[in-house]
C-alpha positions as CSV (number, residue, x, y, z in Angstrom):
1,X,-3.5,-21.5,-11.4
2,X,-4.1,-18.4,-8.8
3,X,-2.0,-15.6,-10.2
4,X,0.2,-13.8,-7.5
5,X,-0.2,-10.1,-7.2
6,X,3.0,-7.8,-6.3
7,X,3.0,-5.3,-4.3
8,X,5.0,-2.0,-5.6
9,X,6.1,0.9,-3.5
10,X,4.6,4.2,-5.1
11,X,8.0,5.8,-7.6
12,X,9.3,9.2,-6.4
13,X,8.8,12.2,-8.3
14,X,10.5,13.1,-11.5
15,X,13.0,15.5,-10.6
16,X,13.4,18.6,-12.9
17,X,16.0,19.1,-14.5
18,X,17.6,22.1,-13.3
19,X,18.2,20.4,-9.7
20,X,21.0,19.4,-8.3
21,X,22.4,15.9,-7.4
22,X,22.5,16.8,-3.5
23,X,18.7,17.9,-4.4
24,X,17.7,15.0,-6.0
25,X,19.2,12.3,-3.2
26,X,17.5,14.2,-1.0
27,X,14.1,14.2,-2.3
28,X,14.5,10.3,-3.0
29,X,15.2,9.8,0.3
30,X,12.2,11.5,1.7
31,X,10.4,9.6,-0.9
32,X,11.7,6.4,0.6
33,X,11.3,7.6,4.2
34,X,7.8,8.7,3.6
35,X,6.6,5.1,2.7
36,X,7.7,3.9,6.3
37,X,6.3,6.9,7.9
38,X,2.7,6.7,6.9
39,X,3.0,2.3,7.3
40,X,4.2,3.6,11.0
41,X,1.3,5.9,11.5
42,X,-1.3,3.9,10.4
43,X,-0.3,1.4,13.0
44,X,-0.4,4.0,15.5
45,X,-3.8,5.0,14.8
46,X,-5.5,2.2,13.5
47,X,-3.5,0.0,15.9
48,X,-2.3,-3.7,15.7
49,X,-5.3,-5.2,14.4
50,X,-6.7,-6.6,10.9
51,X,-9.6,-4.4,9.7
52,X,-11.0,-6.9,8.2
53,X,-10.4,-9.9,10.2
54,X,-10.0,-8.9,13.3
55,X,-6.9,-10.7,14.3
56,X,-4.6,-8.6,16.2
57,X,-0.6,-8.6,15.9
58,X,1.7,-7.8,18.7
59,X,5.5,-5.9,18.6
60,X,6.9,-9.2,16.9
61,X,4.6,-10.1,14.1
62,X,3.7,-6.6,13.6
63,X,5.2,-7.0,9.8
64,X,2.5,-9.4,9.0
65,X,0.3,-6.3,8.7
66,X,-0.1,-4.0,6.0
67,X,-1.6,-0.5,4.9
68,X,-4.6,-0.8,2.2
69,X,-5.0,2.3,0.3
70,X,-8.8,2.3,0.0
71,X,-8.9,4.7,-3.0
72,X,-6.4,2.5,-4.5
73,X,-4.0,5.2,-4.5
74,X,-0.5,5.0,-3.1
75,X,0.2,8.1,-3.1
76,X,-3.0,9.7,-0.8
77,X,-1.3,9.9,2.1
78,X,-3.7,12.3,4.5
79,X,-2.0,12.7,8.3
80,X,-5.2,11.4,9.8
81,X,-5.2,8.1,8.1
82,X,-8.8,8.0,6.6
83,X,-7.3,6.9,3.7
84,X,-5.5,3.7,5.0
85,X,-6.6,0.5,7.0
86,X,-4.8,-2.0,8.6
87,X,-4.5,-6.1,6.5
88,X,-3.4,-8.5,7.2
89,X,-1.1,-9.8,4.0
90,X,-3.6,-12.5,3.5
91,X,-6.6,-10.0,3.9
92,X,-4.8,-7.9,2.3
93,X,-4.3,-10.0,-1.1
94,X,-7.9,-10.9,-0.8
95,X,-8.9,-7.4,-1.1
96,X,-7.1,-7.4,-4.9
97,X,-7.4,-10.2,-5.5
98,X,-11.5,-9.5,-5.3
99,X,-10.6,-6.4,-8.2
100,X,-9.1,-9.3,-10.1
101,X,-11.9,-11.8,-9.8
102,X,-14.6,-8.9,-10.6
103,X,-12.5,-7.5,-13.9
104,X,-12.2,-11.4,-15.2
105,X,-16.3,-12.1,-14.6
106,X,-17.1,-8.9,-16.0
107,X,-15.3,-9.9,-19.2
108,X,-12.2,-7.6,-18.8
109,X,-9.6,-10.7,-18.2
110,X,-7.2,-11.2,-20.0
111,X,-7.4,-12.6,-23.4
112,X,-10.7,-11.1,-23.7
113,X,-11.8,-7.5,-25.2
């Protein structure tokens, strides 16, 4: 059976300790805002189009696309978006899915040392 692979939006910081509770709500919610605004971006440059298919979206199925990290890290953000490309979800779980496949044939699956 194909294991399903969940998607996580990156955690906030830790705050320190000698910040306030006003401080601390706001820095969540620019952690939450932050994950919209570089999805938002990436459409805008990248457009409404699967990298790696090529199907393109319009205004109403727009959601069906997703950023890719192509570092693997959430959290690399840069303002000109060489860090991101446009999936499609199901292009999109093919890509890790592919990390998956590659960990298990190389003997790093689970259940195996």
């Amino acid at each position: 059976m194909a294991k399903r692979i969940k998607f996580r939006k990156p955690l906030p910081p830790k705050p320190a300790v000698n910040k306030t509770a006003a401080e601390i709500a706001r820095e969540l919610k620019e952690g939450a805002a932050s994950v919209s605004s570089y999805r938002e971006q990436s459409l805008k440059i990248h457009g409404l189009i699967c990298a790696k298919c090529g199907r393109e979206f319009d205004f109403k199925d727009r959601k069906l696309l997703t950023v890719h990290h192509k570092d693997g890290n959430p959290r690399n953000n840069p303002p000109d978006g060489s860090n991101w490309e446009n999936l499609c979800i199901f292009c999109h779980d093919d890509e890790h899915a592919r990390g998956l496949l590659g960990d298990y044939l190389q003997g790093k699956g689970r259940g195996q040392s």
